[in-house]
VEXDREN-2710 file (C-alpha; in Angstrom, 1 decimal):
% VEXDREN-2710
k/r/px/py/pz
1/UNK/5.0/-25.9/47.9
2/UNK/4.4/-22.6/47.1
3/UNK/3.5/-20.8/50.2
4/UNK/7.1/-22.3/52.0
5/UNK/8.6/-25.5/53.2
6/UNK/6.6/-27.4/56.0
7/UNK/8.0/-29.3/59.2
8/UNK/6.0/-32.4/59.3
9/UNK/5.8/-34.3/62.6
10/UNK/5.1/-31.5/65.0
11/UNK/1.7/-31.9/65.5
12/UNK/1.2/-32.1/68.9
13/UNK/1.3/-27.5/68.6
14/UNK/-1.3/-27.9/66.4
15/UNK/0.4/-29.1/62.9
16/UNK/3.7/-29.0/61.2
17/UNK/5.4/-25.6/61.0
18/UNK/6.0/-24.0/57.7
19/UNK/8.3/-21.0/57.0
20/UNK/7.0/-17.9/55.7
21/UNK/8.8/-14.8/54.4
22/UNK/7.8/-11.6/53.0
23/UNK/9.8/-9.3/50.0
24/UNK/9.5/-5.7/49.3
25/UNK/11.6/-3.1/47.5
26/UNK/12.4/0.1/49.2
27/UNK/14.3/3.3/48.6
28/UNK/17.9/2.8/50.2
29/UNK/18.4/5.2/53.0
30/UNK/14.9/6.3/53.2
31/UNK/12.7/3.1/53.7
32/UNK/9.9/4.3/51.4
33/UNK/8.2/1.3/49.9
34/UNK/8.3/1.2/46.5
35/UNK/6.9/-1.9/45.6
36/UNK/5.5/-4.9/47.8
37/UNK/3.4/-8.3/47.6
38/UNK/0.4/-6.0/48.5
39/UNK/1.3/-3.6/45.8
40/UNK/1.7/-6.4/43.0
41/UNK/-1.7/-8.1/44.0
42/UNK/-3.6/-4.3/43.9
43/UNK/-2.1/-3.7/40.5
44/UNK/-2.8/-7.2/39.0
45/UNK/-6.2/-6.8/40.6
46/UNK/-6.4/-3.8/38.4
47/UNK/-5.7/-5.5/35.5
48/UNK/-8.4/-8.3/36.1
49/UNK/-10.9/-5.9/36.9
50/UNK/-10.3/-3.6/34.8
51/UNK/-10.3/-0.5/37.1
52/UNK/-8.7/1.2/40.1
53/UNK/-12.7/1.1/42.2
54/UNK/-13.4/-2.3/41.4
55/UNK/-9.7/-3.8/42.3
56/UNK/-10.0/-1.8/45.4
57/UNK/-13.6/-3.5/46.5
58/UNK/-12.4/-6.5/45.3
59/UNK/-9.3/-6.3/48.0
60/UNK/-11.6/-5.0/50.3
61/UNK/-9.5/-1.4/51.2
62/UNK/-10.8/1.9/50.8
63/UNK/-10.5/3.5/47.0
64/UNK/-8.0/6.1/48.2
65/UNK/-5.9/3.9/49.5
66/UNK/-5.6/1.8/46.8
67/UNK/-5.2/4.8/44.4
68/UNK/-2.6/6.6/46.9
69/UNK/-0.7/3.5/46.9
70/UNK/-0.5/3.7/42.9
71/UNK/0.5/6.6/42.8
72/UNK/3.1/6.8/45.8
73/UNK/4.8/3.7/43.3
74/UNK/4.9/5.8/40.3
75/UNK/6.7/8.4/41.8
76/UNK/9.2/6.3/43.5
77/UNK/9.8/4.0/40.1
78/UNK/9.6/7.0/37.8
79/UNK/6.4/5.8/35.0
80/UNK/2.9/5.6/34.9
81/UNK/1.4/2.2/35.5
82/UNK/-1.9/2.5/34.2
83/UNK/-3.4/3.3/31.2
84/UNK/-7.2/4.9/32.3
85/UNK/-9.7/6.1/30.5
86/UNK/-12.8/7.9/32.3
87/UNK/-16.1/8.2/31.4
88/UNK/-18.1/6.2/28.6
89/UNK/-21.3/4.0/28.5
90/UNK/-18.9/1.7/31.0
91/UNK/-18.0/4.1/33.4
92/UNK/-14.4/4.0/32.4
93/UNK/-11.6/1.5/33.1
94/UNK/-7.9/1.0/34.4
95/UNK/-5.4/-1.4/32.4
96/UNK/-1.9/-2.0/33.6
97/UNK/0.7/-0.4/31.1
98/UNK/3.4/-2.9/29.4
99/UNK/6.0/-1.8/32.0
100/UNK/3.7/-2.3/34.6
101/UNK/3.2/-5.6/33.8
102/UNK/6.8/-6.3/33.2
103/UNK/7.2/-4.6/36.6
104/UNK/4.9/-7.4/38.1
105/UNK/6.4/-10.1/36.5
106/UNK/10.0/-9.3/37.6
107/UNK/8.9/-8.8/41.3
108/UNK/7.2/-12.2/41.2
109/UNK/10.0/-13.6/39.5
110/UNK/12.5/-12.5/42.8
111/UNK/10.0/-13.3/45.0
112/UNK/9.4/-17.0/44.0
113/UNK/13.2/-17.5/43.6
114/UNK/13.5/-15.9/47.2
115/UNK/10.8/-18.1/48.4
116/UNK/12.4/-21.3/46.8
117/UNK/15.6/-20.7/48.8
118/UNK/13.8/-19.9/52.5
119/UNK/12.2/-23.4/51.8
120/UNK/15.1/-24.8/51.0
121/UNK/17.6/-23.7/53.7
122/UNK/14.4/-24.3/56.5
123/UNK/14.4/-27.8/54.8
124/UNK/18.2/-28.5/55.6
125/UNK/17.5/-27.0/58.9
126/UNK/14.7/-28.4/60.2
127/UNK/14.0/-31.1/58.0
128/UNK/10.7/-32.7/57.4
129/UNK/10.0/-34.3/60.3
130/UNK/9.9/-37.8/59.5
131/UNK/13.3/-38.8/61.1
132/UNK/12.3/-37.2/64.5
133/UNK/13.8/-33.5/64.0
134/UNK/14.5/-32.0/67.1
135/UNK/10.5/-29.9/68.3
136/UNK/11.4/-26.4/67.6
137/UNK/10.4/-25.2/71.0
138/UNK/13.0/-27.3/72.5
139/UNK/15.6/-25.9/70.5
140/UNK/18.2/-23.7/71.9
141/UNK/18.7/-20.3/69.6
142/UNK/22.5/-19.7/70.8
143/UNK/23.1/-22.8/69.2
144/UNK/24.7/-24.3/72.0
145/UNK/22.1/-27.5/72.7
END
């Protein structure tokens, strides 16, 4: 499963229970983001769309934001990560450079390996359910139950 491992069997607190976790790089000491699961999915967005306005309506956030965002993770990472051109019967349009893509694919790459070991240490945890693992409310987080 993509999303993260699910706890089967608790269903009386509405369904199982599935772990979630979330990635982002920062600048060490500072905690500037410098690139995130949001940031990814706006610049892929990008991509598909072919430009910065019509990623941003398609993620439903405001234009400046989107484009503030852009350009906050070009200064932290040190390159330009799109390749724009303005104007034209079109309007103009917004393509990911080659690093950006790399960029993307690298952070996805961590992300699904991080992902693949939450799953799997909730799953040696908690198990799946089916041979009546403890309900996670009546567990005791010292450890001492």
């Amino acid at each position: 499963m993509e999303k993260g491992a699910v706890m089967q069997g608790q269903s009386e607190r509405n369904g199982p229970l599935e772990i979630r976790s979330k990635i982002w790089i920062e600048r060490r000491g500072r905690g500037d983001v410098v690139l995130s699961e949001w940031r990814v999915e706006l610049l892929e967005a990008i991509d598909a769309h072919g430009s910065l306005s019509r990623a941003a309506e398609a993620l439903d956030v405001p234009y400046r934001t989107a484009w503030e965002r852009v350009k906050a993770t070009e200064g932290e990472i040190g390159f330009r990560l799109l390749d724009s051109e303005s104007g034209g019967l079109d309007g103009g349009g917004s393509r990911l450079t080659p690093q950006a893509r790399d960029l993307c694919r690298r952070f996805r790459r961590v992300s699904g390996g991080i992902q693949e070991v939450v799953s799997r240490r909730f799953a040696a945890e908690f198990g799946d359910g089916s041979e009546g693992t403890q309900s996670v409310s009546s567990c005791d987080v010292n450890g001492t139950s």
